[in-house]
C-alpha positions in Angstrom: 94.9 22.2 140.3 91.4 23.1 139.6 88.8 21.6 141.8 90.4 18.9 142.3 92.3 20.8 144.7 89.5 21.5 147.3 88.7 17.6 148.0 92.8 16.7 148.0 93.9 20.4 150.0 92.1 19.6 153.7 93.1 15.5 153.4 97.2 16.6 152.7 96.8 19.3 155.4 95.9 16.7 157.6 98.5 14.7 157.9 100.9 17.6 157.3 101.7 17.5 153.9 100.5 21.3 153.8 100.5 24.2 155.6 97.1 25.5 155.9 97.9 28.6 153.9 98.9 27.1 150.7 95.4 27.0 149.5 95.3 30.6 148.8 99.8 30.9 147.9 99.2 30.1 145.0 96.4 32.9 144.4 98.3 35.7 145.5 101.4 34.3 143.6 98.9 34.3 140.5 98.3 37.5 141.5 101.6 39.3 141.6 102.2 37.6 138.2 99.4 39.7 136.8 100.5 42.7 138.2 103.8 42.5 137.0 102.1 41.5 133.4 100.4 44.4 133.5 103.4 46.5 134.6 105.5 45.1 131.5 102.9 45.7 128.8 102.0 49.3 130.3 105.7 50.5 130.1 106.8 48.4 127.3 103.8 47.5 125.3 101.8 44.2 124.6 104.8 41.9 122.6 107.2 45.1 122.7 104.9 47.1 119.8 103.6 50.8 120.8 105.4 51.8 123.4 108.4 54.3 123.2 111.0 52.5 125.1 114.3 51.2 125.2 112.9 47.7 125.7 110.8 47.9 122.8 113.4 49.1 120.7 115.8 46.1 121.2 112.5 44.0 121.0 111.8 45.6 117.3 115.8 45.2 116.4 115.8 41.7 117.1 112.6 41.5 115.8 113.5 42.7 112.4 117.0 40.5 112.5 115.1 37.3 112.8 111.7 38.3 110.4 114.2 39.0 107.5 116.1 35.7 108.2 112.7 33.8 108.7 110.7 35.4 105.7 113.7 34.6 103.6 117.0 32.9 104.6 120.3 33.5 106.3 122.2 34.4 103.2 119.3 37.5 102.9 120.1 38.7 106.1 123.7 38.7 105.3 122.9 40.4 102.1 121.5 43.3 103.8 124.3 43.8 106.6 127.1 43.7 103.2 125.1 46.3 101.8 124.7 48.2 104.8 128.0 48.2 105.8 129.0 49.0 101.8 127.4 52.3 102.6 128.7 53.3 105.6 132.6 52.1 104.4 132.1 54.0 101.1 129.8 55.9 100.8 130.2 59.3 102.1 126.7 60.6 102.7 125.9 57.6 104.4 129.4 58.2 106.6 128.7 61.5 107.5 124.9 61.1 107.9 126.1 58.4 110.8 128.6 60.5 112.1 126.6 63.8 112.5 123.7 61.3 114.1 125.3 58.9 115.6 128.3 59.9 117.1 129.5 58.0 119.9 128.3 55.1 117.7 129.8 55.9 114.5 133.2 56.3 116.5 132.5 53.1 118.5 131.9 51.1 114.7 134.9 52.5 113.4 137.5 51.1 116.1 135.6 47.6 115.5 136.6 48.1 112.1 139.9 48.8 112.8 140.3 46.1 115.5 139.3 44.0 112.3 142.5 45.5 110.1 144.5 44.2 113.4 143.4 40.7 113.1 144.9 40.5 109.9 148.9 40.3 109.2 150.2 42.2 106.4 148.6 45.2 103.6 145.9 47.2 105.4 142.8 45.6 104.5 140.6 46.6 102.0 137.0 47.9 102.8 135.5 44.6 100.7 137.5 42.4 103.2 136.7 44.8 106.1 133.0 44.3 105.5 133.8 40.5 105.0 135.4 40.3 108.4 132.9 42.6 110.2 129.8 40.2 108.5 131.2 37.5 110.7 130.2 39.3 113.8 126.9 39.8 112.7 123.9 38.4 115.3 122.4 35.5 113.6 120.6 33.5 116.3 119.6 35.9 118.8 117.4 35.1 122.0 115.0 37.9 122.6 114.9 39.9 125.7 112.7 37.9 129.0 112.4 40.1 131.5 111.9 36.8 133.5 115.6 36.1 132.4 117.1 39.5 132.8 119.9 38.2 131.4 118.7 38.1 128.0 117.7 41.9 128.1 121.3 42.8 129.1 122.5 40.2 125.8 120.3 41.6 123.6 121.3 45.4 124.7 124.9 44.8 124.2 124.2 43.6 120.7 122.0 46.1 119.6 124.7 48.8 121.0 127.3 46.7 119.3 125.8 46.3 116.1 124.0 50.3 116.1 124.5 51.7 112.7 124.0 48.6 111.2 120.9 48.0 112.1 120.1 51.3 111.6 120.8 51.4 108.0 119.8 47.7 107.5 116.0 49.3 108.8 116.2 52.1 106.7 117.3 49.6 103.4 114.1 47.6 104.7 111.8 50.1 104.6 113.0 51.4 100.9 113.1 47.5 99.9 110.2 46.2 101.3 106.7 47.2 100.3 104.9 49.8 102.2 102.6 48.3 105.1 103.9 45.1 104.8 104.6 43.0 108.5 108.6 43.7 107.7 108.4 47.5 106.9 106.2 48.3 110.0 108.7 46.6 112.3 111.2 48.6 110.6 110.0 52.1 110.4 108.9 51.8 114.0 112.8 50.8 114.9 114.0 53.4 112.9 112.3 56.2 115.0 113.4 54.9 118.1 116.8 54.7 117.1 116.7 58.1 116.2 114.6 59.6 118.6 116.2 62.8 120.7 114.5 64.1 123.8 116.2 67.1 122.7 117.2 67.9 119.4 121.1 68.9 120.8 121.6 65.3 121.9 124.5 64.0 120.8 123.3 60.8 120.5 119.8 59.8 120.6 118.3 58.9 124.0 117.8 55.2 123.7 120.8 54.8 122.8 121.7 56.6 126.0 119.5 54.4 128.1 121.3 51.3 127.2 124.9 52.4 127.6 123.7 53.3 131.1 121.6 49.4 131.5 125.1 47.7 129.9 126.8 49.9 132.5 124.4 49.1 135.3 
C-alpha cells in the first residue's frame, strides 16, 4: 500500500503477478465503500443517533441493554427487566397502557408468558415465578446490528420484537431513574419515541414496529 505500491505495481505486472488494472481496483473498491458509508449514515445516522429509523431504533435498544449492563453490572440490568415485567404482570395501568399501545405486542408477550406456565408441571405459576422464568430469556450479550453482516440486523430485530414491551418500559424506568441529560437517559428517551412513534395516530401498532415484522418476515 502507499507508495510503496507504484515502484512494486509495474515490476509484479511484469512478470504476471498482476493484471494491469489492479492499480486503480482498489480505488474504486475504496470508492464504493464510501458511497455505501455515506448511504448508511444518511438513512440511518452517524453510529445509529438522529435518524428516525428502524435501524436506529434496534441500534438505541441494544444500545441501552449493554450501557446499563456496562455503567453498572449484569445483576442491574436484570433488576430493571424484574421491575419492568412487575409492572406489566401486576400492574394494571401499566397492562392496559401496553395493550391499548402495543397491541400485537402485548398479545405476542402474553403467549410467551403463558408458554412459560407450560414449561412448568403442576399449580399455575405465580406472576413472581412467571417473571423469574421470563428473566431467563432476557438478551444479555447481544451483537449489534453490521450491515456488513446482515445477519446481525435480522438477530438483533427478532430480539427487539421479542423482547418489545420490555424494553419499552425498561426505557421509560431509565428515563424516570436516571438523571436528566445524562449519556443513559438520552439513549433512552430517543428509544422511547421510536418505539412509539405512529405515522398515523390510528395505527394499531406503531410503525417501527411494523417495519421489523415485515424485515423478520423478509
Amino acid at each position: 500500500g502507499g507508495a510503496r505500491v507504484q515502484k512494486l505495481h509495474p515490476e509484479l505486472t511484469e512478470v504476471g503477478a498482476m493484471p494491469d488494472t489492479s492499480l486503480f481496483a482498489n480505488c474504486i473498491l475504496h470508492a464504493l465503500n464510501l458511497s455505501y458509508e455515506s448511504a448508511c449514515k444518511n438513512g440511518l445516522g452517524d453510529q445509529g443517533m438522529n435518524k428516525y429509523t428502524p435501524f436506529q431504533m434496534c441500534y438505541l435498544a441494544i444500545l441501552m441493554l449493554k450501557t446499563v449492563k456496562k455503567q453498572a453490572d449484569l445483576d442491574t440490568l436484570k433488576s430493571y427487566y424484574d421491575i419492568t415485567m412487575t409492572q406489566l404482570m401486576q400492574n394494571d395501568q401499566y397492562r392496559g397502557a401496553a395493550k391499548s399501545n402495543f397491541i400485537q405486542a402485548f398479545d405476542d408477550l402474553m403467549e410467551v408468558v403463558d408458554e412459560s406456565g407450560d414449561d412448568v408441571t403442576g399449580d399455575e405459576l405465580s406472576d413472581d415465578l412467571q417473571i423469574e422464568s421470563l428473566l431467563l430469556k432476557l438478551p444479555t450479550n447481544i451483537k449489534e446490528p453490521n450491515f456488513g453482516r446482515w445477519g446481525t440486523v435480522s438477530s438483533v430485530a427478532k430480539i427487539v420484537l421479542e423482547h418489545w414491551l420490555p424494553i419499552y418500559y425498561m426505557a421509560q424506568n431509565i428515563c424516570a431513574i436516571e438523571n436528566n441529560g445524562c449519556y443513559l437517559h438520552t439513549v433512552a428517551t430517543r428509544l422511547t419515541e421510536l418505539m412509539s412513534a405512529r405515522a398515523d395516530k390510528n395505527q394499531d401498532s406503531p410503525t417501527h414496529y411494523t417495519a421489523l415484522q415485515f424485515l423478520v418476515g423478509f
